[in-house]
Each structure stands twice: as C-alpha cells, then as structure tokens.
PLY file of the C-alpha trace (Angstrom):
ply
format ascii 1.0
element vertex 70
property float x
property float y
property float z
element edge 69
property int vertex1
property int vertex2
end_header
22.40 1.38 -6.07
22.24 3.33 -2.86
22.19 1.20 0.48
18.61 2.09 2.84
21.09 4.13 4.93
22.08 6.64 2.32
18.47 6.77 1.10
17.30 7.42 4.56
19.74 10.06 5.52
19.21 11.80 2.26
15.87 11.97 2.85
15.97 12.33 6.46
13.55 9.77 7.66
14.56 7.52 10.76
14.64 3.79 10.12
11.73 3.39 12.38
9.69 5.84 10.05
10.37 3.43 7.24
9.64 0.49 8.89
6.02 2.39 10.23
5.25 3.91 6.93
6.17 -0.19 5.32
3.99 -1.41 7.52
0.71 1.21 7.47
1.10 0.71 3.78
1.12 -3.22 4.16
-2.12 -2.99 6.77
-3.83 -0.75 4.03
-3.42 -2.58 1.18
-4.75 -5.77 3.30
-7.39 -4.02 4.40
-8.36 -2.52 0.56
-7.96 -5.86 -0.58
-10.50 -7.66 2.09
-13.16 -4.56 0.69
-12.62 -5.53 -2.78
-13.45 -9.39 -2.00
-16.68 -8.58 0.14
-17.83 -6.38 -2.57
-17.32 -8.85 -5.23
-18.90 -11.37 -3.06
-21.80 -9.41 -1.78
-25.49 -10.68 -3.30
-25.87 -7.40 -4.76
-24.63 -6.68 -7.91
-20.59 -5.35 -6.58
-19.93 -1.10 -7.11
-17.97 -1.78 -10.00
-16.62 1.86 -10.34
-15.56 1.64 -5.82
-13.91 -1.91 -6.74
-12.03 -0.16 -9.68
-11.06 2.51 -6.91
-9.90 -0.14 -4.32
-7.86 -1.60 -7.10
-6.16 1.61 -8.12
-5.16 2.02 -4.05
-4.11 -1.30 -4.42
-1.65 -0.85 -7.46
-0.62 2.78 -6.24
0.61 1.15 -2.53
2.39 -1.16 -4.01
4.12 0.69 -6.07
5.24 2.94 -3.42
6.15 -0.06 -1.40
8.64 -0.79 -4.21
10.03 2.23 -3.92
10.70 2.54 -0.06
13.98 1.02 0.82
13.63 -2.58 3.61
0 1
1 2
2 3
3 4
4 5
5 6
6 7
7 8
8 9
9 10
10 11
11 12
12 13
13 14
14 15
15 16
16 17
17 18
18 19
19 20
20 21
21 22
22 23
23 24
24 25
25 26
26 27
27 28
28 29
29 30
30 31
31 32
32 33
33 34
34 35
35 36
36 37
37 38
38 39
39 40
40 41
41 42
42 43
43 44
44 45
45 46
46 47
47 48
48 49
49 50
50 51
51 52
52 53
53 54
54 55
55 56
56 57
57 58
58 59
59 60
60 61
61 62
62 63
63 64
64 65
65 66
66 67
67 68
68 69
C-alpha cells in the first residue's frame, strides 16, 4: 500500500489540502448529522425523504474520508 506521500504527489495535492479537505469533510458530516437529530426530534412529524438525504451525505463523506490518505 502506497504511503500519503506517494498518494499525494501522484495526485498533486499539498499535505495541507488533505488535511483542509479531512477536516471540511469532518465539519460537514457533524453538521449533517446535528440536522438529522433536530429533524427527528422536531414535534412535527420529521421530512422523512430530507433525513434519508442527510443520511446519504452522511454515508457518501465517510466514505470519501476512507479513501483520503491521514
């Protein structure tokens, strides 16, 4: 398996990039996941279909968070 280096210089992003784009993806999914819990506690009956969407954000940031080298 490639070290973050390699992967970096292949793909040409600076380690300060990576550790920017980590962390905007960490603030988002925090953020998406503080929506989902005030919709689901909300008096109203919750959006099911916008919680769904939150949830799909959710799954699809931290999948790319896998993916990006620490």
């Amino acid at each position: 398996m490639p070290s973050s280096h390699n992967i970096s210089r292949h793909i040409n992003i600076s380690e300060a990039e990576i550790r920017a784009l980590r962390l905007r993806l960490q603030t988002e999914i925090t953020w998406l996941s503080r929506q989902v819990e005030d919709l689901q506690g909300a008096d109203d009956a919750p959006d099911l279909s916008l919680v769904q969407t939150y949830r799909e954000m959710i799954f699809s940031r931290r999948a790319l968070l896998g993916r990006i080298p620490r």
